[in-house]
C-alpha positions, 0 to 999 in steps of 0.5 A, spaced: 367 331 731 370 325 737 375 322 739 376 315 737 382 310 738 381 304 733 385 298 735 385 293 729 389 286 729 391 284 722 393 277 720 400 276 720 402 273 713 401 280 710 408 283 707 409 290 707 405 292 702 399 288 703 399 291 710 400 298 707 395 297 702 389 294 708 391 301 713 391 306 706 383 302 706 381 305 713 384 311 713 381 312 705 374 310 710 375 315 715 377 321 710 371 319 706 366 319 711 369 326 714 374 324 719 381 326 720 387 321 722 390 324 728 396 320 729 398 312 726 402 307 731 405 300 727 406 296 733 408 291 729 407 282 730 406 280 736 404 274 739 396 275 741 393 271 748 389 265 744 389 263 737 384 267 731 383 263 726 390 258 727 393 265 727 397 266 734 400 272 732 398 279 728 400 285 726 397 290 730 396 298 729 393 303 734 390 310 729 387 316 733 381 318 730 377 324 730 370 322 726 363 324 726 358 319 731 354 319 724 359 315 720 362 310 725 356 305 724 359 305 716 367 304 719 365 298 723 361 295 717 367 295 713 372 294 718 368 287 719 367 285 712 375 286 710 378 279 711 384 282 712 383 285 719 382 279 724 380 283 730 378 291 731 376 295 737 373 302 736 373 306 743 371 314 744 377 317 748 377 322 753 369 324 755 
């Protein structure tokens, strides 16, 4: 297992449970694939630097993750297919 931060950006029109829904999404994907979610931070709607797809703000989320290097090719597939997130970033922590 290896740490992992995983960065998403979600669209900003989401309401609350939509949001819930889209983050109970991964962490389903990462409790399937072996992983474990060691810490979940909402930062909520920020204003981003440049627009994604005429969107200036999104919802942001921070997980820490421990998960398997074998799985992380199926995570980032999903992550990419899943319309709701705009925008990811999957970074290994620590050595």
């Amino acid at each position: 297992m290896r740490n992992y931060e995983l960065m998403c950006i979600i669209q900003p029109d989401l309401d609350e449970t939509a949001m819930n829904g889209v983050l109970d999404k991964v962490k389903g994907w990462i409790t399937e694939s072996g992983g474990s979610i060691d810490k979940a931070e909402v930062w909520g709607r920020r204003r981003m630097a440049y627009s994604i797809n005429k969107h200036r703000e999104g919802q942001y989320v921070l997980m820490n993750v421990s998960l398997s290097p074998a799985a992380i090719s199926t995570l980032e597939r999903n992550l990419r297919y899943q319309e709701s997130i705009m925008r990811h970033m999957l970074s290994v922590v620590g050595n």
